[in-house]
C-alpha positions as CSV (number, residue, x, y, z in Angstrom):
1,X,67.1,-24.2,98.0
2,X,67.7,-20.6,97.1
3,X,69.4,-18.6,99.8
4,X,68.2,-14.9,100.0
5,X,70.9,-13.1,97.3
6,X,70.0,-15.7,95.2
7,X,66.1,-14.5,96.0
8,X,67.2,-10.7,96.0
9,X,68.6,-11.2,92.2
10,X,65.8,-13.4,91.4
11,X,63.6,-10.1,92.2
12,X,65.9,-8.0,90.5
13,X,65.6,-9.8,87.5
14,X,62.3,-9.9,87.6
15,X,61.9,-6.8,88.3
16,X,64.1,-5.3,85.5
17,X,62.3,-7.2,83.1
18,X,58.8,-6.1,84.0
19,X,59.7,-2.5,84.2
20,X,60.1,-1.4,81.3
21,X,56.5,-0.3,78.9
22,X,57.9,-2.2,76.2
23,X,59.0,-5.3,77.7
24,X,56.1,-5.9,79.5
25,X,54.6,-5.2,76.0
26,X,56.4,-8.2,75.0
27,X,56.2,-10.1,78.1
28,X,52.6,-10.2,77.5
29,X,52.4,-10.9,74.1
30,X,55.0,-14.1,74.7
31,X,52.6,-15.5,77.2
32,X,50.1,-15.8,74.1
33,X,52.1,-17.8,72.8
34,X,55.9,-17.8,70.5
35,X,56.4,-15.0,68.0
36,X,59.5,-13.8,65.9
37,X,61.0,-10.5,66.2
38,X,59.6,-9.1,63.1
39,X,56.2,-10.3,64.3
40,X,56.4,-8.4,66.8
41,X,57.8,-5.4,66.2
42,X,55.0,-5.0,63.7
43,X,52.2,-5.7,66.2
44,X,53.5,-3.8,68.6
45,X,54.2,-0.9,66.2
46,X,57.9,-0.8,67.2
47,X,61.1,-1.0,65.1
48,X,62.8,-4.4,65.0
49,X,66.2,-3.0,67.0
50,X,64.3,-2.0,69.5
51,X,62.6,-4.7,70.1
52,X,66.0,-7.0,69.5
53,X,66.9,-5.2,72.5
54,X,64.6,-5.7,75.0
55,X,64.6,-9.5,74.0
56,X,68.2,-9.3,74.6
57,X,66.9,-8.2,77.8
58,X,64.6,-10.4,78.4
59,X,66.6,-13.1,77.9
60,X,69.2,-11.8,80.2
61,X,67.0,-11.8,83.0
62,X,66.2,-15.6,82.1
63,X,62.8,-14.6,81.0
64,X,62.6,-15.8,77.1
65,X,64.6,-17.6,75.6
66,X,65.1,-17.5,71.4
67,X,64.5,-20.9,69.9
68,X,67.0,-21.4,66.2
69,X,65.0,-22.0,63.2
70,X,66.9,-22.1,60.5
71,X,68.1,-18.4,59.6
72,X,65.4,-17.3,62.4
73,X,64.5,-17.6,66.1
74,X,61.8,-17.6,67.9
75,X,61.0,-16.2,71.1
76,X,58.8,-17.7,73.9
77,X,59.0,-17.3,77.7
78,X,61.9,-19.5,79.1
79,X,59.7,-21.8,80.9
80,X,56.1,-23.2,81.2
81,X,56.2,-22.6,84.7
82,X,57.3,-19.0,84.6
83,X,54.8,-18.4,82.4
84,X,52.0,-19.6,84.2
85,X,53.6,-17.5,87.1
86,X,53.5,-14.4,85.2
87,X,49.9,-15.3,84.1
88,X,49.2,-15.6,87.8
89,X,50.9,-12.7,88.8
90,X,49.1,-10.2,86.2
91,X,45.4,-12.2,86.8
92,X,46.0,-11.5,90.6
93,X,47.2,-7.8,90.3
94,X,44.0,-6.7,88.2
95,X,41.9,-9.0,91.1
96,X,43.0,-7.4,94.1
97,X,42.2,-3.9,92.0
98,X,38.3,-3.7,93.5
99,X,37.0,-2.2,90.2
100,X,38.7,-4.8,87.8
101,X,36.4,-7.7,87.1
102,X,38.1,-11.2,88.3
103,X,39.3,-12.8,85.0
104,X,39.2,-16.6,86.8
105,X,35.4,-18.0,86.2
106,X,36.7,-20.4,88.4
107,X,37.5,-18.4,91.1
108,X,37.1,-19.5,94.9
109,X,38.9,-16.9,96.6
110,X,37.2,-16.1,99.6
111,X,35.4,-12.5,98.9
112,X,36.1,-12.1,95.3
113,X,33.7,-12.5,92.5
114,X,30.8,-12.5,95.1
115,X,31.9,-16.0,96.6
116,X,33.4,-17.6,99.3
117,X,33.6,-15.9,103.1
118,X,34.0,-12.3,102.5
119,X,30.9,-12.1,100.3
């Protein structure tokens, strides 16, 4: 069981992470699925030390995690549950914004989407 500084750094972390443009840039483009460094600093339209140093970031925080391949590594978000969290976390941020649509088809929160009690 976490105790609350252990819940209060989690946050921190977290909070560190997502802060920044550019990592969130990344954060979001992990949670599509693995990329290499040099993938993404050309999507992304950055340089490939800046984005070596937000990963080392983002692995700091216990975010991502690089995965060795040979000469390379790959980057993916540390965990499947984290990144279902994160997916959560941005899918329910742009819901509770009343002129985002709801990106769940399967939604049954009560009021959004037109369904449930609030309707």
């Amino acid at each position: 069981m976490l105790n609350s500084d252990s819940r209060l750094d989690v946050m921190h972390r977290l909070g560190r992470a997502m802060a920044d443009p550019t990592r969130s840039k990344l954060l979001l483009t992990l949670l599509q699925g693995p990329a290499y460094p040099a993938e993404l600093a050309r999507d992304l339209g950055l340089t490939r030390p800046n984005v070596s140093n937000h990963l080392a970031c983002l692995r700091d925080c216990g975010i991502a995690v690089a995965v060795p391949e040979g000469r390379q590594s790959r980057y993916e978000i540390a965990d499947a549950h984290l990144a279902r969290a994160l997916t959560v976390l941005v899918e329910t941020t742009l819901a509770a914004d009343e002129n985002a649509p709801c990106v769940d088809p399967a939604c049954s929160v009560p009021g959004c989407c037109g369904t449930g009690l609030g309707a």
